[in-house]
C-alpha positions, -999 to +999 in steps of 0.1 A: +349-629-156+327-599-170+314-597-202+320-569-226+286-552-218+290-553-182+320-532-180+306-502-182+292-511-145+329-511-130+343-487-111+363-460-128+392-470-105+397-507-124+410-491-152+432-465-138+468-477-139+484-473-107+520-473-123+509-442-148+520-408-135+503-378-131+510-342-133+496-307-134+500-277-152+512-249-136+514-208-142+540-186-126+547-151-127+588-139-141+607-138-113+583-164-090+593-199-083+575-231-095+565-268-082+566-292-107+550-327-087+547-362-103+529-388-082+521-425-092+496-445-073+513-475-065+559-483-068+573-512-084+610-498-074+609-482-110+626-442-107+607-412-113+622-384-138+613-349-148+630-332-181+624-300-195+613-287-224+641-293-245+638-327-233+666-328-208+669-345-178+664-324-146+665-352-116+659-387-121+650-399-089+672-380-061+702-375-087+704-339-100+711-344-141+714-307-152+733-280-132+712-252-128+711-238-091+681-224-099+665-261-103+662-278-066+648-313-052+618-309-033+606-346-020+617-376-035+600-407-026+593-442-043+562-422-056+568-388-056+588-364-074+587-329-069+611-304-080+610-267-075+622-239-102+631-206-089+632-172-102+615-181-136+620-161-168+598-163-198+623-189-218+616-214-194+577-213-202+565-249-220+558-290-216+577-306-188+578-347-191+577-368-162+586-406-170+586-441-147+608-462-163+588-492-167+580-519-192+567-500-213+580-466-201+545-442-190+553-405-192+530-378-184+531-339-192+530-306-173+522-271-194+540-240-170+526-210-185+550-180-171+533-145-169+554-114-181+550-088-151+535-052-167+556-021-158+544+001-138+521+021-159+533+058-165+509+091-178+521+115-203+499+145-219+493+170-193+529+183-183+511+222-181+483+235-169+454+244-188+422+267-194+391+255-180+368+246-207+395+230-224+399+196-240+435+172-228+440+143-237+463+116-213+481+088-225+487+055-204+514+030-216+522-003-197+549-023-207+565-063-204+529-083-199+525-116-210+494-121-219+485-084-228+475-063-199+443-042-195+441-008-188+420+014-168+416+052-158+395+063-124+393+101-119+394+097-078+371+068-076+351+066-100+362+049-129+359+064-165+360+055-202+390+057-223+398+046-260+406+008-262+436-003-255+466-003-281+482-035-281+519-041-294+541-072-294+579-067-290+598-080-318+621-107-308+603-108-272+574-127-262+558-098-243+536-068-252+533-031-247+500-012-238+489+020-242+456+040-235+437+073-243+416+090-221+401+124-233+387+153-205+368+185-211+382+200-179+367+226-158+374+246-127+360+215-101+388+190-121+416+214-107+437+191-083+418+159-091+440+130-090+430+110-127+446+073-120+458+045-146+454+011-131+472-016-145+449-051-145+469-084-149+468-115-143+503-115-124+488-087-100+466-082-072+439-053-073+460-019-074+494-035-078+507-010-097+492+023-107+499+061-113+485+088-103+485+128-121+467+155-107+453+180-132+459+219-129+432+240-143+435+276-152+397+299-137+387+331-136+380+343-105+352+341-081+354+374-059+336+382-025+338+414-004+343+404+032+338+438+060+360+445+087+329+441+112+293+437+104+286+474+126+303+497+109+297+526+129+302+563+122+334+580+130+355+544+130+382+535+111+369+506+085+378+494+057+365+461+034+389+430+021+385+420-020+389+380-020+394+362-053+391+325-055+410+313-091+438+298-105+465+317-100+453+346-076+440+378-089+472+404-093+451+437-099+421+450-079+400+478-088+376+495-061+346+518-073+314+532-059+283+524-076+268+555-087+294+575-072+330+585-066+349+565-038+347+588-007+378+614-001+385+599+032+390+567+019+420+550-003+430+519-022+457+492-010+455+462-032+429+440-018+418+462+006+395+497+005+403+516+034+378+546+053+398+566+079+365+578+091+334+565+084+303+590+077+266+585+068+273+602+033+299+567+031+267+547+026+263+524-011+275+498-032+310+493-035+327+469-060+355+449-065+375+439-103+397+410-095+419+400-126+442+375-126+452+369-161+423+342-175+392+364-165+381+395-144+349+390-123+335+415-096+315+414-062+295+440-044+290+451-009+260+476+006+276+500+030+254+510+056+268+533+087+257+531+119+254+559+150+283+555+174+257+543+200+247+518+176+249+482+196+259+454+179+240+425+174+252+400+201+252+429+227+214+437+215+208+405+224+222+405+255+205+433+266+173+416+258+183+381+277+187+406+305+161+425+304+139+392+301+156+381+335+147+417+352+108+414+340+110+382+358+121+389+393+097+416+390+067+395+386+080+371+412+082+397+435+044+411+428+034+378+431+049+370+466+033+408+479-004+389+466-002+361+483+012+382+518-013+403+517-043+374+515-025+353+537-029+386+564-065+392+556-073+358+567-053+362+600-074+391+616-069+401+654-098+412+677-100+426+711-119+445+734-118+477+750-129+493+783-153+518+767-175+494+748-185+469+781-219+472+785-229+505+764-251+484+747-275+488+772-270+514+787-295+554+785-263+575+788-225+579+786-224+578+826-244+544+828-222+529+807-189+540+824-204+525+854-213+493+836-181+486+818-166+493+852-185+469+870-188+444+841-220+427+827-209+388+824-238+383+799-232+416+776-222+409+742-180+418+735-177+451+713-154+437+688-126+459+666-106+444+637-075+454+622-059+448+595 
């Protein structure tokens, strides 16, 4: 026996009831399928049964009690009962009872909460294109969540702040419409930037559903004078190209000289100032007026004119890489003559001739003929160098 102030030292297990059933609560999105298990720990041949929430018997044991296809047996043993609910609307959210049928009967309950699926979330607001500078304001609206969905705007990827959310219940429906506000001050870099609503639910993953709407913003434009060549040379044909970056494209261009009239031998085609001959007296500022509607802006470009011998850049260069190479060999080749012409000095050649034997010691031109012709063994060699 244990006294009353012992029991607190028992196991938790002793007072577990191994004939009581247990369940768990499940949540399921519309349209999923749930499990709906009931387990006891030990049999005493008793049946297991689940009802529903109006308190209607589903299966009790392996026998099906309510014809609903949508309703099936999953495992049925002596302590186990599992039954599966497909495609699950809202009206079938609630309590679930499982019961053993014992003395007394032991029952145990299972809360399925069923998620309402958001639409996909759709932006309204911005059907034209706008001014930059100007203000828009974009309106997201989600509908059919259960519990109320959150929404949330990213321009590309980074995420930006909207007004909070507008929640609304639908009348006779246990579901609820969203909507959001999100307010720009666009300018020209927003012109084909994708702003996103994201829809955040429960019943989704990350990026489920989404939309996307890329804004069109109405610039001025930004205009640049690009040259046929960078050597404009005298007595060519040239002529310089207008560009104008905006939304839309410039429609009228207007060429002038700074400080001047255009030149007679030149003329206008759109985009495009054209010189049939270029000529020193060509030389200034030209600009370009691009308009296309929101704004006019201009560029400029300083027209210098070459000589017709005038070498361009590159082939200035090359000229110098080759002239480089020619100084080289050169100095290679004095260099080489140096070193030949020490290397010979160091190498000289002697001999001896007939007319120096022996005219060392000799009073007179005839003495020495005579000696050189008979030889003197112990006279010393006249020597001659060459180079």
């Amino acid at each position: 026996t244990v006294s009353p102030s012992e029991l607190y030292l028992l196991p938790v297990y002793l007072y577990e009831d191994p004939l009581q059933p247990v369940t768990s609560d499940e949540t399921v999105s519309v349209g999923g399928t749930v499990t709906l298990t009931c387990r006891v720990t030990e049999s005493d041949n008793s049946s297991l049964q689940w009802s529903n929430t109006a308190q209607q018997t589903l299966y009790f044991g392996e026998k099906r009690a309510l014809r609903d296809n949508r309703i099936q047996l999953h495992r049925s043993t002596s302590t186990e009962l599992s039954i599966t609910i497909a495609d699950v609307q809202l009206s079938d959210e609630g309590e679930y009872t499982c019961s053993i049928f014992t003395m007394p009967v032991r029952t145990a309950r299972a809360t399925v909460t069923v998620l309402g699926v958001p639409s996909k979330p759709q932006i309204s607001g911005f059907e034209n294109a706008v001014p930059e500078g100007s203000k828009v304001t974009l309106t997201c609206t989600s509908t059919g969540s259960k519990p109320p969905a959150r929404l949330r705007w990213y321009r590309g990827d980074q995420e930006l702040e909207g007004r909070p959310d507008v929640v609304e219940s639908v009348p006779d429906d246990p579901t609820y419409n969203v909507s959001s506000e999100l307010t720009l001050e666009v300018s020209r870099s927003d012109d084909n930037a994708l702003i996103t609503c994201a829809v955040d639910h429960p019943s989704l993953a990350p990026g489920d559903k989404r939309s996307e709407h890329a804004l069109r913003v109405l610039y001025s434009p930004v205009v640049e004078i690009h040259p046929e060549s960078d050597l404009p040379r005298e007595g060519e044909k040239f002529h310089l190209q207008c560009l104008g970056n905006g939304n839309p494209e410039p429609t009228s261009y207007i060429w002038e000289k700074k400080d001047g009239e255009l030149p007679p031998l030149s003329r206008t085609d759109g985009a495009f100032l054209i010189f049939e001959m270029l000529n020193k007296s060509d030389n200034g500022v030209y600009l370009c007026h691009a308009d296309n509607g929101i704004g006019n802006s201009q560029g400029e470009y300083t027209l210098l004119v070459q000589d017709p011998t005038a070498m361009s850049t590159s082939s200035g260069v090359d000229h110098a890489v080759i002239g480089g190479v020619v100084a080289v060999i050169v100095f290679i080749l004095l260099c080489l003559l140096i070193v030949l012409g020490r290397y010979l000095i160091r190498h000289k050649g002697t001999y001896l001739t007939h007319e120096a034997k022996g005219s060392d010691d000799a009073p007179d031109a005839d003495t020495a003929i005579i000696n050189a012709e008979g030889g003197h063994s112990g006279a010393e060699d006249k020597k001659e160098y060459f180079i």
